[in-house]
C-alpha positions in Angstrom: 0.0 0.0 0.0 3.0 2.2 1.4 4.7 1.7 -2.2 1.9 2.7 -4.2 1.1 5.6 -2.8 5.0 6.6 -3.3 4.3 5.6 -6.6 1.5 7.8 -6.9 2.9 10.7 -5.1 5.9 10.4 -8.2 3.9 10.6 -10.9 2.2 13.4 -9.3 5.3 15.1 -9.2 6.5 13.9 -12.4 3.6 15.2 -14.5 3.6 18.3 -13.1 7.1 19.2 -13.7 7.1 17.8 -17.6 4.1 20.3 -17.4 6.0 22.8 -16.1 9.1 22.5 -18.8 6.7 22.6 -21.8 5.7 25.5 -21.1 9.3 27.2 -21.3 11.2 24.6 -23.3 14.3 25.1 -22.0 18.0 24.0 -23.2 18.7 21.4 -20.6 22.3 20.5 -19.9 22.0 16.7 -17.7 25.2 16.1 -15.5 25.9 12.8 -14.3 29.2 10.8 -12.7 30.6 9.2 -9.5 31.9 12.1 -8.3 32.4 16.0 -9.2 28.1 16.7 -10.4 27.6 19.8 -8.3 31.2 21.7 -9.0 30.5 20.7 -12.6 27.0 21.9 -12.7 27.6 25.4 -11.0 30.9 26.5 -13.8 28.0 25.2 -16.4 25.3 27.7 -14.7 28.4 30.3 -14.5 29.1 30.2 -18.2 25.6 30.5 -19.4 23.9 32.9 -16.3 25.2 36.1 -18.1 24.2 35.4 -21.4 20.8 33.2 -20.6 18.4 33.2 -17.8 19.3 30.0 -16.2 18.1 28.2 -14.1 19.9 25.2 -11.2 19.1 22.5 -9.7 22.1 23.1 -6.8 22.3 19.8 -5.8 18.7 18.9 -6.3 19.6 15.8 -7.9 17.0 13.1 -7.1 14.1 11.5 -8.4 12.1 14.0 -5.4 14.6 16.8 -6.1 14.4 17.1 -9.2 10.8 18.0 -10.0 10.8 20.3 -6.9 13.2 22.6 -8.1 12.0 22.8 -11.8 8.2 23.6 -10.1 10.1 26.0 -7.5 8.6 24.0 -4.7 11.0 24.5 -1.4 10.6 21.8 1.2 11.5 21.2 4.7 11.4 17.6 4.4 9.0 14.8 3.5 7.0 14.2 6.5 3.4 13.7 5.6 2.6 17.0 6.2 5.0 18.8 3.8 3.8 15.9 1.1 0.5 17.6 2.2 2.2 21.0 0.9 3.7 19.4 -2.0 0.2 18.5 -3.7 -1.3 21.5 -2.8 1.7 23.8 -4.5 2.3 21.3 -7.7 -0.4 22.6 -9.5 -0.7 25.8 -8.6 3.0 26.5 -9.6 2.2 25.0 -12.6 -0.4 27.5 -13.4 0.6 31.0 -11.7 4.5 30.4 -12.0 5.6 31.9 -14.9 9.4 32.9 -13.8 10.8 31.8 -17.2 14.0 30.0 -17.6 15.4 29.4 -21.3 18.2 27.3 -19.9 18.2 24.6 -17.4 21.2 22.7 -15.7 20.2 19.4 -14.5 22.1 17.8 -11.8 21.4 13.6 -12.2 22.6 11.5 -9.4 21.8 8.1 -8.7 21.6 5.6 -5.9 20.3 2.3 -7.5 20.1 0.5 -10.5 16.6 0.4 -9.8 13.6 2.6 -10.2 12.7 5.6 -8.8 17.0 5.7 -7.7 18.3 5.1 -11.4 19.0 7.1 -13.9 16.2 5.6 -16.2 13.8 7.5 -14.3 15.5 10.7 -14.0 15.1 10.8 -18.2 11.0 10.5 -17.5 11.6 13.7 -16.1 13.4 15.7 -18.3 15.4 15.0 -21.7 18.6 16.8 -21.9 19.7 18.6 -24.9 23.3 18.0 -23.9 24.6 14.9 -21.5 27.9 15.1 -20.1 28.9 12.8 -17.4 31.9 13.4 -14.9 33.3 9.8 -14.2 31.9 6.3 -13.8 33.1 4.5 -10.9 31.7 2.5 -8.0 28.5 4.8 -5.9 26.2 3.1 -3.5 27.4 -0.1 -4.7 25.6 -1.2 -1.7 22.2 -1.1 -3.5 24.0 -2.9 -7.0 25.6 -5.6 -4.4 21.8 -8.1 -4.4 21.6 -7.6 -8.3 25.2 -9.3 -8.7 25.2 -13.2 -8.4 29.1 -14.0 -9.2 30.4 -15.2 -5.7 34.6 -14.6 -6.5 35.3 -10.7 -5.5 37.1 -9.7 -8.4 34.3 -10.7 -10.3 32.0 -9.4 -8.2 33.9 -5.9 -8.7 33.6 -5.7 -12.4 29.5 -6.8 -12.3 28.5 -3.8 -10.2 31.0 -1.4 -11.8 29.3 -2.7 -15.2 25.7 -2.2 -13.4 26.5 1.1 -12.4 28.1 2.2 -15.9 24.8 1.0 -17.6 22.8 3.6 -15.5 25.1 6.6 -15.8 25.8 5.7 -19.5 22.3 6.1 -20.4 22.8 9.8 -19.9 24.5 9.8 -22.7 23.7 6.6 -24.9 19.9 8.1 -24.7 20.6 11.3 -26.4 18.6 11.6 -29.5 21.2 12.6 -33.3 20.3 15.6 -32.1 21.7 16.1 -29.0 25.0 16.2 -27.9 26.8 13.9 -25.5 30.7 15.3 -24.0 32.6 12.8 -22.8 35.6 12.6 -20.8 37.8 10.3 -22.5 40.5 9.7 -20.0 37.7 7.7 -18.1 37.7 4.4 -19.7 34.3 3.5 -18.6 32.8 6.3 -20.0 35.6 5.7 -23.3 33.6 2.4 -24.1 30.1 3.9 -23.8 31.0 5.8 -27.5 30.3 3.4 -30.4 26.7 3.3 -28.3 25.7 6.9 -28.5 23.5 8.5 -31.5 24.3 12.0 -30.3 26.9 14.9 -31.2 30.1 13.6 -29.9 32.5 16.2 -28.0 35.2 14.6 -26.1 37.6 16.1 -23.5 41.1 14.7 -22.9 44.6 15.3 -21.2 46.0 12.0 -22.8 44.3 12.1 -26.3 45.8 14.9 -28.3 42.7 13.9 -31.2 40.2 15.1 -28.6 37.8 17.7 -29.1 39.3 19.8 -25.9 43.1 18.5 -25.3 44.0 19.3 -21.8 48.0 20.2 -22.2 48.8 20.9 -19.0 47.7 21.1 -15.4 49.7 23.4 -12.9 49.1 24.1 -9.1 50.6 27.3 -7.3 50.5 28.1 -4.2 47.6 31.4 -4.9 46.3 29.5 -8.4 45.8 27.0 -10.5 46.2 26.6 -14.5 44.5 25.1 -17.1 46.2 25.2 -20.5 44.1 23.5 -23.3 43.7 23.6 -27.2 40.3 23.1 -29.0 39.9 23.6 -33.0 43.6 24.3 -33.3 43.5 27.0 -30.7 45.4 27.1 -27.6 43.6 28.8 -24.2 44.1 29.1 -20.4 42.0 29.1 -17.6 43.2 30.9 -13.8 41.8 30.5 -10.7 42.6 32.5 -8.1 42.8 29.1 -5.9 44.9 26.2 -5.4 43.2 23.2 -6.8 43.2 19.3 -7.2 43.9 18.2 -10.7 40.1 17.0 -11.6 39.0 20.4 -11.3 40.9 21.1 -14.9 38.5 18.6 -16.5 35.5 20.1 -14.8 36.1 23.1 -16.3 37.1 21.9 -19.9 34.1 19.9 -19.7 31.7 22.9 -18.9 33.6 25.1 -21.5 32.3 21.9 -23.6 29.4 21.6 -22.5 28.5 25.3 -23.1 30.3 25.4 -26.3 26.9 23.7 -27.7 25.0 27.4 -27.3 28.2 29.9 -26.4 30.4 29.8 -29.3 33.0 32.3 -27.9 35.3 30.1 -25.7 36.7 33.6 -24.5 34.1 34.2 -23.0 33.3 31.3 -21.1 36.8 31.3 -19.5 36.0 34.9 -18.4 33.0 33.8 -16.6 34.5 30.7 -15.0 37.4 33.2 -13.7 35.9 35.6 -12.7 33.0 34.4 -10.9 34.3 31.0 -9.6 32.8 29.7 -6.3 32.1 26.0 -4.8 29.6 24.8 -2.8 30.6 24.7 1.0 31.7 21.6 1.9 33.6 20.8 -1.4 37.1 22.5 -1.3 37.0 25.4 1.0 39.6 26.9 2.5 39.5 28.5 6.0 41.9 29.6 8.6 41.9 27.4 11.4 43.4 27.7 15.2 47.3 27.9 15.9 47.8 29.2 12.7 46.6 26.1 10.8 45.3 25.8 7.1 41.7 23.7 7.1 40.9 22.1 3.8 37.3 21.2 3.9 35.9 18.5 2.0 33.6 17.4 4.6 30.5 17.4 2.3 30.6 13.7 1.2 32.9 11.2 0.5 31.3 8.0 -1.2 33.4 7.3 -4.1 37.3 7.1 -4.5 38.7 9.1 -7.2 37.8 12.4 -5.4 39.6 11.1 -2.0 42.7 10.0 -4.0 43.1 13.2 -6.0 42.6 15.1 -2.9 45.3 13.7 -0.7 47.4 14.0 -3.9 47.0 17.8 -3.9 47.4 18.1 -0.2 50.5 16.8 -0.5 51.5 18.7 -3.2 50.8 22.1 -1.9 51.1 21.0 1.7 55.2 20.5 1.3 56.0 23.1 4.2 53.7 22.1 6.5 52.7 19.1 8.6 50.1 17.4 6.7 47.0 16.3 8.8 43.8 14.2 7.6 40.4 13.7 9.1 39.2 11.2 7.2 35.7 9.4 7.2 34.3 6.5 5.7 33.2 6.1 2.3 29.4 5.1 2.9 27.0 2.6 0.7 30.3 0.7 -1.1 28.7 -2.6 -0.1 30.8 -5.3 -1.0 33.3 -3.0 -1.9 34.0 -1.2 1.1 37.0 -3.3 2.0 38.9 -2.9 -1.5 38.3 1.0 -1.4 39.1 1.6 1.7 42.3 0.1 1.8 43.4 1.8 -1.4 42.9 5.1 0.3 45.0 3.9 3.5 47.8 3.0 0.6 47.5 6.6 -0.9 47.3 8.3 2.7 50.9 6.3 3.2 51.8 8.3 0.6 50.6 11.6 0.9 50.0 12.6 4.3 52.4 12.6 7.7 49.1 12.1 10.3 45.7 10.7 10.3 42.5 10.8 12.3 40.0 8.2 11.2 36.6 8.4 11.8 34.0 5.6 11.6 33.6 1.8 11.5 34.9 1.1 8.2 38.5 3.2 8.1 38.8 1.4 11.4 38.4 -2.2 10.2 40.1 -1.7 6.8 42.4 1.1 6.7 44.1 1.5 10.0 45.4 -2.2 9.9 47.5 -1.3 6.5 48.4 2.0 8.2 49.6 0.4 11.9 51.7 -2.4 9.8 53.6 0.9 8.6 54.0 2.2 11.6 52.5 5.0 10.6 51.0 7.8 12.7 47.4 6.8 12.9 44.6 7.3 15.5 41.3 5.8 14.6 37.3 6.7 16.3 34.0 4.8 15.6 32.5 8.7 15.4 33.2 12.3 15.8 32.8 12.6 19.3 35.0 10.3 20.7 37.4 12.2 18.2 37.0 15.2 19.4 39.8 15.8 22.2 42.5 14.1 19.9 41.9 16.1 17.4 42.4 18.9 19.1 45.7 17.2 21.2 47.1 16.9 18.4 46.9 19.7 16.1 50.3 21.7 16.4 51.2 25.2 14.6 51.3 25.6 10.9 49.1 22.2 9.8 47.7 21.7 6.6 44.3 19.4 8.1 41.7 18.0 5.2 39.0 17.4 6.8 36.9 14.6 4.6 34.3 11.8 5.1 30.8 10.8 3.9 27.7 12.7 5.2 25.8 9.1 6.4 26.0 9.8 10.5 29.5 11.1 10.9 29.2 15.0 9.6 32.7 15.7 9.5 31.7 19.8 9.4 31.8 19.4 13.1 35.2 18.7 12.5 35.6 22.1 10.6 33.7 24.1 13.2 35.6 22.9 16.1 39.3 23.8 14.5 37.7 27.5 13.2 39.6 30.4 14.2 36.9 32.9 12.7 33.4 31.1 14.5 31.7 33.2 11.9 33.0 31.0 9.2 30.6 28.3 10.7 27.6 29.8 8.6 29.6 29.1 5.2 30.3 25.0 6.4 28.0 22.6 4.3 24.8 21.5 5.5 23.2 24.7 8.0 19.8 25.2 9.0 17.3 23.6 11.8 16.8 20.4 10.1 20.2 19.5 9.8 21.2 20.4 13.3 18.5 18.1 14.6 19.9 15.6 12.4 23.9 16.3 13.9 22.2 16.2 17.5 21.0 12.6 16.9 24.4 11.4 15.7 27.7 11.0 18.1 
């Protein structure tokens, strides 16, 4: 009874929010990947605000989320009463709201290869013009584990990844001859998917020199980062004002790409990324902390690996004259995975950082064990609390701390506010508001 009346309550939405797009018809740009959809999606909204009114989903990503935000429906939650609200508001926002957008950009994340979680259902919503996905790698593999029968782990590995590349690839392998599909090249998963797409093909590569947009080099400084890359011939370069790990140069080669499909003037879409470059909090923020230390926070999740390893690289890249210090959380809803993962983040941390601070149940099991047999400095907590006067033990002055870990109970921002120097800086950590502090007060 429960599920149908979900199902219902979806359809609902559903209907109302196809409704809602007809009416405006707006050039819809899908993002997709592992890892990386939110960064991507605001230098795509950056590139085409000041030419375009767009409009962004900002992380509303979800079969629920999705819907919402192209009705303009704000929520508190799903309790039965704010369904209540939800019915009441769908139709009317059909009718009276007639804020028009000409250009939407469509944040896609999945949890399951299933319905309503998949990506199959996300394109009953909306049909993008342009698909472009980030990376395909394992995400809540937890919900792919039941659908995998192979009982040998390596095996086992390659079935979900494959499950979870056939959802994310049919961002792009659904595209009508019409549309256009970027892909990132380097990723082989994403590599393979080409020979099955219809659409436009634009790729993006720092290994390819055929691709569309050839990444040529990738520098970090200590107040910048560079992007040097040629498309048709011509050679360009992108500057942030902001150190950066090295997959933020395909994020914003892939939105120059991805733009390039109604912005013609590449110019000008490096202007924009330049100039008004911002993340969201919780994803690579820098703040000053106590005793004169450096706080990298990247405490908004932390479910998939590529982003970890990249991470730990660049801390201890730019990190070289400073003591470098990780608080580092488990990756959540890896399933059967979870071991594999986390012990090839224990393996990069050997490398890369000079102290660590592990939080939760599975860097404990799986990635202190490598890290001990090294006799490496390690200190390990099954939550934030009991973390709490170690962390602050053994901070000393001048540390470079990334703070990192996966949302699912251990809210690693806590992390971030307790090691503030500036307590005003708390209002720009991820995740504020009443209904997530009653969520951190239920949690140790």
């Amino acid at each position: 009874m429960k599920k149908s009346i979900v199902n219902v309550m979806l359809w609902y939405l559903r209907l109302f929010a196809k409704l809602q797009l007809k009416k405006f018809n707006p050039y819809i740009l899908g993002v997709g990947g592992a890892s990386g959809k939110t960064s991507l999606s605001n230098f795509i909204y950056i590139i085409f605000k000041n030419k375009f009114k767009t409009k962004q989903g900002k992380g509303k990503n979800s079969e629920t989320g999705i819907p919402l935000d192209i009705l303009g429906i704000t929520v508190k939650g799903y309790s039965k009463l704010e369904w209540a609200k939800i019915i009441v508001l769908a139709p009317l926002q059909f009718v009276f709201n007639w804020k028009k957008f000409e250009v939407y950009v469509a944040e896609m994340g999945i949890d399951s290869p299933l319905p309503p979680k998949n990506m199959s259902y996300l394109l009953r919503i909306i049909k993008p013009n342009v698909g472009v996905l980030t990376n395909i790698s394992y995400e809540h593999s937890l919900y792919f584990d039941p659908l995998v029968e192979e009982l040998d782990q390596k095996e086992r590995e390659k079935d979900i990844l494959e499950l979870t590349k056939e959802q994310e690839g049919l961002l792009l392998t659904s595209l009508s001859e019409k549309s256009t599909a970027v892909l990132n090249i380097d990723d082989e998963n994403i590599k393979d998917l080409a020979s099955s797409i219809l659409a436009k093909k634009l790729t993006v590569s720092s290994r390819d020199s055929s691709a569309d947009f050839f990444i040529e080099q990738i520098q970090n400084y200590i107040d910048k980062f560079q992007t040097l890359f040629t498309y048709k011939g011509k050679k360009y370069k992108i500057e942030i004002q902001n150190p950066l790990p090295r997959h933020f140069a395909y994020s914003f080669v892939l939105a120059i790409a991805a733009s390039s499909t109604k912005i013609n003037e590449i110019e000008t879409s490096i202007k924009a990324l330049e100039n008004d470059f911002s993340l969201p909090a919780g994803r690579m923020s820098v703040f000053k902390g106590i005793k004169d230390t450096v706080i990298i926070d990247s405490s908004y999740n932390n479910a998939t690996l590529s982003p970890i390893l990249d991470l730990l690289d660049f801390v201890h890249e730019i990190g070289k004259q400073r003591r470098r210090v990780g608080i580092i959380g488990d990756m959540r809803e890896l399933g059967s995975m979870s071991k594999a993962l986390h012990e090839e983040v224990a393996r990069k941390i050997l490398k890369t950082l000079d102290i660590v601070i592990l939080i939760g149940p599975l860097m404990q099991k799986y990635a202190e064990p490598i890290l001990k047999k090294n006799d490496f400095p390690v200190f390990s907590f099954l939550n934030f609390t009991q973390s709490k006067t170690t962390i602050l033990e053994q901070l000393i002055p001048k540390d470079m701390v990334l703070v990192k870990g996966s949302q699912n109970t251990l809210f690693l921002e806590r992390a971030v506010e307790l090691l503030l120097k500036d307590k005003k800086d708390i209002e720009k950590l991820c995740r504020r508001g009443d209904f997530w502090d009653k969520i951190r007060n239920k949690t140790l």
